[in-house]
N, C-alpha and C positions, 0 to 999 in steps of 0.2 A: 739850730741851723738845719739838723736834720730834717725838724718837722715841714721846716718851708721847704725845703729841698722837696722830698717825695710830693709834698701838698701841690707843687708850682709841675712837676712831671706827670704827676696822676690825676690832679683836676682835684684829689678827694683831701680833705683833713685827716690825718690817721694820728692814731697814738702809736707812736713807734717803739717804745716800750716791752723789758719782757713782763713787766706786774701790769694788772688793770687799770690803777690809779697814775698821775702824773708825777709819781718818782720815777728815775731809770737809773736803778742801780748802778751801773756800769759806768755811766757820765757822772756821777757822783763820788764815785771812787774814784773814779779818773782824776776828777778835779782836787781832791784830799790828799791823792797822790805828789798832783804835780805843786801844790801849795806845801806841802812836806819836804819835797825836795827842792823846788826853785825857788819859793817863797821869797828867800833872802836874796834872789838872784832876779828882781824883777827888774831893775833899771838897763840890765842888759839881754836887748832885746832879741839878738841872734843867740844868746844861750837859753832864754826864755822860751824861742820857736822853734828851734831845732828838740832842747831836753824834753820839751811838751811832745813835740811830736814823736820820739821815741818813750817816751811813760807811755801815751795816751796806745800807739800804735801795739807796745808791747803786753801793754795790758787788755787790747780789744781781741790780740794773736789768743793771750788765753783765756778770754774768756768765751770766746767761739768754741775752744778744742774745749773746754771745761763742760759747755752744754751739750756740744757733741755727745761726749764723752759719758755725761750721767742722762744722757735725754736721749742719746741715739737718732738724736736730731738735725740737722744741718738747719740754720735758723738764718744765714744769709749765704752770700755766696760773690765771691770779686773772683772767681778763676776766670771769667771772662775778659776780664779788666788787666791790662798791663801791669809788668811788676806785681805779683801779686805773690803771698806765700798762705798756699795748701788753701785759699780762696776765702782765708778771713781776715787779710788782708791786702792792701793795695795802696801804692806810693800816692794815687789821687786822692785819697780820702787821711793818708796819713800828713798829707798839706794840708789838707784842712783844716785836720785836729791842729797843727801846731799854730794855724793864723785862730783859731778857737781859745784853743791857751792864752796866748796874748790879750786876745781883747778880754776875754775873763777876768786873767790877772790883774791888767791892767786897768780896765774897767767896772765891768762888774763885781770880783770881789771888792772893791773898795767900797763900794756901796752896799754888799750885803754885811761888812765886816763893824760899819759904820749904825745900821742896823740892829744888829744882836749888841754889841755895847749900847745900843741906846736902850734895851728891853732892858726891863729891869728883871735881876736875878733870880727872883723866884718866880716870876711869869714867864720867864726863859725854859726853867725845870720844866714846870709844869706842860707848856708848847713841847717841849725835849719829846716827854716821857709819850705826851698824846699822838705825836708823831710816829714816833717810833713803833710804840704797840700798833699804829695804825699800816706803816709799814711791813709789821713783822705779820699780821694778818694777813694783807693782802699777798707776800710773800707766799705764806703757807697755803691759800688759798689755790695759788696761782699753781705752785709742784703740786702740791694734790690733785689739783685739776689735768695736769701734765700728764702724771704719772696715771691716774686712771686713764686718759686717752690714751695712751701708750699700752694700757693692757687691752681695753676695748680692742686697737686697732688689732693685736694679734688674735684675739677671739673673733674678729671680723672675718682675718685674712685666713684663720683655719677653714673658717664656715665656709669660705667663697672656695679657695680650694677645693673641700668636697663638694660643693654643689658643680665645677667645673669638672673635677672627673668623673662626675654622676654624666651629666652635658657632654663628655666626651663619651662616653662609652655610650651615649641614647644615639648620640650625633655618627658614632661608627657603625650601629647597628642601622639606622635608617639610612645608613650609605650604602651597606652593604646590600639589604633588601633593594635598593632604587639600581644596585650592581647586576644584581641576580634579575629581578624586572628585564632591566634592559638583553642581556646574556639569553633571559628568557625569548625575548621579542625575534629575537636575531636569530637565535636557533629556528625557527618556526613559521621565521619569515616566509621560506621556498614553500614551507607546505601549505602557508596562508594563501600566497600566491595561486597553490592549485586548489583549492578549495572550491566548493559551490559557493554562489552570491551568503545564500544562508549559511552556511559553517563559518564562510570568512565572516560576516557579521556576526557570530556568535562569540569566535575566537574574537575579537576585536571590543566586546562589549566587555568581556573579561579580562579583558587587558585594561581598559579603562576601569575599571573596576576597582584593580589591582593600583595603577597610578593613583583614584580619590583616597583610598585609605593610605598609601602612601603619605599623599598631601594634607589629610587629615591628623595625622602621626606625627607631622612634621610641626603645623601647626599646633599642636597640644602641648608638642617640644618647648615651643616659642613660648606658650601660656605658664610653662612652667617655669623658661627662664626668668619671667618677669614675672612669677611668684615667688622665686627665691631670692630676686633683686628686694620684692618687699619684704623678706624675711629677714634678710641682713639689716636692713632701714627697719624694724619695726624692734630688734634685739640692740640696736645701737640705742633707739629711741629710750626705749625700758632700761639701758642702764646709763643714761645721762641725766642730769637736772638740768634743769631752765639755766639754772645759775653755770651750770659747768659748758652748756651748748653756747652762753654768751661771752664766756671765756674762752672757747675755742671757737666762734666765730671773730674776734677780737684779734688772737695771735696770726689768725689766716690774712686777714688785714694788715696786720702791723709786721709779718713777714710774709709775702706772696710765694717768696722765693724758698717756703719752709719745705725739708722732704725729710721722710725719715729713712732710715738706712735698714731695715728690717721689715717696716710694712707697708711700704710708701704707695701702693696700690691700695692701699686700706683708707689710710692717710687721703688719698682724693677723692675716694666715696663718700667720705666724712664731709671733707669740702665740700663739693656738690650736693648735698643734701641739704647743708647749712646755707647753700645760697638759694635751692630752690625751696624750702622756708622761709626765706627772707621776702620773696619774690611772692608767695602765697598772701 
């Protein structure tokens, strides 16, 4: 329901997922959960909708704070949304788990449950075991993947810091000289004033003189800042793989609304570079 939800608001298909593959954890436990505790309780459908919708809602509360919390991540966000608690949750979306539950329950499991009894027991195992390793890989793929972003972005965000108070102390000195220029001008004005044609053309040629290197300075400023833009982009480049840049172009997708709470200026660099790659 999610997938058509975002797909029908955004125009795009996304894998909304936090692994690369089409398991999603979280809805899966969800659903183990709510089959654990209501299972026995399917015939009644307001204890069905309501218990679903607090498992599903209470288990979606922690698993937001759970990635917050080891990923330093914010991976959705409903603070904007009515009723909502610390924005990983919201009464709109906790209705909808609970009309999800239902038809699940009511529906769908029956039919998956009718399914695995009809596989036969040892091609069951065998399915089990291929999944699961298949699972726990891309699992580990996925934190690995995470978790090196997460260190990149802080070696990003050092790097841009210093090249920013490099940039701020060139950006103060060539303030200051365009201060003194002017301080200069003003001073010298009255005596330009009385000057012959020729002195005042002299003095005047040396003031413009003084302004191209100025402007020269400035610009060189500019060549730098947009060689330290490539130098950040070319140290993210060198310690990313193919394989981890299409895993983080993937979760950028599958959460737009992701921010990190440490480097999250780092965090959009990374975006932007992944989309203007794409674009290439």
């Amino acid at each position: 329901m999610e997938v058509v939800f975002c797909t029908v608001t955004t125009g795009k298909l996304v894998n909304r997922g936090f692994l690369n593959g089409p398991v999603c954890p979280i809805y899966g436990f969800g659903m183990v959960i709510v089959l654990l505790v209501l299972g026995r309780f399917s015939d009644n459908l307001w204890l069905l909708f309501f218990g679903g919708m607090l498992l599903t809602t209470a288990l979606e509360l922690v698993g937001g704070w759970a990635l917050k919390k080891f990923f330093h991540t914010t991976w959705w966000d409903y603070s904007e949304e009515p009723f909502n608690i610390g924005g990983y949750v919201c009464l709109k979306f906790s209705l909808a788990w609970g009309f999800c539950v239902v038809a699940a329950v009511r529906v769908l499991h029956t039919a998956v449950e009718t399914f695995v009894h009809w596989l036969p027991f040892v091609l069951g195992v065998v399915l089990l075991c291929i999944l699961m390793a298949y699972f726990l890989a891309d699992t580990i793929v996925t934190v690995m993947t995470i978790r090196k972003l997460n260190r990149n972005l802080s070696i990003i965000n050092e790097m841009a810091a210093k090249m920013r108070r490099d940039s701020d102390a060139l950006s103060g000195g060539l303030g200051r000289l365009a201060l003194k220029a002017d301080e200069k001008f003003t001073e010298h004005k009255q005596e330009l004033d009385e000057k012959t044609a020729a002195g005042r053309a002299a003095f005047e040629e040396k003031l413009h003189e003084q302004r191209d290197q100025l402007l020269e300075k400035r610009e060189e400023h500019r060549v730098q800042i947009q060689q330290a833009a490539e130098t950040l982009r070319a140290e993210w480049l060198k310690r990313t793989s193919k394989l981890q840049r299409h895993t983080q172009r993937r979760l950028f997708r599958a959460f737009p609304g992701m921010r990190n709470e440490r480097d999250n200026d780092a965090l959009h660099r990374v975006r932007t570079w992944l989309e203007e790659m794409k674009k290439r």
